[in-house]
Every structure is written in C-alpha cells, then in structure tokens.
N, C-alpha and C positions, 0 to 999 in steps of 0.2 A: 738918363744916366749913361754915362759913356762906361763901356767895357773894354776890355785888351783887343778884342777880337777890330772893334772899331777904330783900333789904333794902329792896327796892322795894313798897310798898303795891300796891291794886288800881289797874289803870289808868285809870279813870275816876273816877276822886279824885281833885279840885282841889287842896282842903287836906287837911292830915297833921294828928296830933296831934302833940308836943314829942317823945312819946317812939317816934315816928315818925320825924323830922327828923332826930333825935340817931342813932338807928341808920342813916338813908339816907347820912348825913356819914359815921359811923363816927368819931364825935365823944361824948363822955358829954354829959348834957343842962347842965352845970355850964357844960361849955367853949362850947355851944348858947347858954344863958344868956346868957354873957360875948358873943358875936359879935351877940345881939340886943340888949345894954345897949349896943354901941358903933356899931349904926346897919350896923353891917356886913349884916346877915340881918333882912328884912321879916317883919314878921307881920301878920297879920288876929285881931280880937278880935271874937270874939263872945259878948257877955254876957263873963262872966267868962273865956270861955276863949282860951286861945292859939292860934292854927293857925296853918300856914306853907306858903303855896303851894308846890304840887311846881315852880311855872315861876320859882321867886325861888330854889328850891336847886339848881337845876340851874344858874342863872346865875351863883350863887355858884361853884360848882364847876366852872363854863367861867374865873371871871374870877381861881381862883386856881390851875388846871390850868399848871402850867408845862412848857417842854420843854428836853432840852437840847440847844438849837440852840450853837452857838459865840457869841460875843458880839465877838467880830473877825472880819472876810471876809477869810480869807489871801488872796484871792487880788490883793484891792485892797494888801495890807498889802505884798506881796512885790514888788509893782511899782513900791513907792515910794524 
C-alpha cells in the first residue's frame, strides 16, 4: 500500500519533476497537465523542462482542502 509519506520526494528538494507532482497530488499527470494549462498549478521551466515547486503544491492543496464545517450557525439560526 502506497502512503503520503511515499509520495513525498526527498526533503530538501525545491522542485519536483511532472511525474513527481502527479504522484505527490495523487492526480495522473494528464489531470497535472490540465490544472497547469488552466493557471491553476505554477511551474518553473528550465530549459525544456517542467518542475513544480513543492511550496506551490502544497498551497494548491491548502487552497482546495475542504472541511466539513456546517454552512449555517444553528445556533444564530434557532434564535431567529
């Protein structure tokens, strides 16, 4: 069984390669792709190649982590 911890590069690695990013998401690199054609996920180019900072997936993944909080405050709701 593959864990997070196995999907995590070494830790003193700025950038990743594609098929780095794609397994740290748990995303295929198509769906990787599609999230960097639409501005969604930054990359760094060098020369030809692709890399993608570990500190821009991790913020990807703070800023589509959701919870599931309630989306009404019963307790304002019941006092109305």
């Amino acid at each position: 069984m593959i864990t997070p911890q196995d999907r995590l590069p070494d830790p003193g690695k700025l950038l990743v390669t594609t098929e780095e990013a794609a397994s740290i998401l748990a995303i295929s690199k198509r769906n990787l792709w599609t999230l960097t054609k639409n501005g969604e996920i930054p990359f760094v180019m060098i020369g030809r190649c692709k890399r993608y900072a570990l500190s821009d997936l991790m913020r990807f993944i703070e800023q589509k982590t959701r919870t599931n909080k309630p989306t009404i405050d019963f307790n304002q709701h019941l006092s109305q």
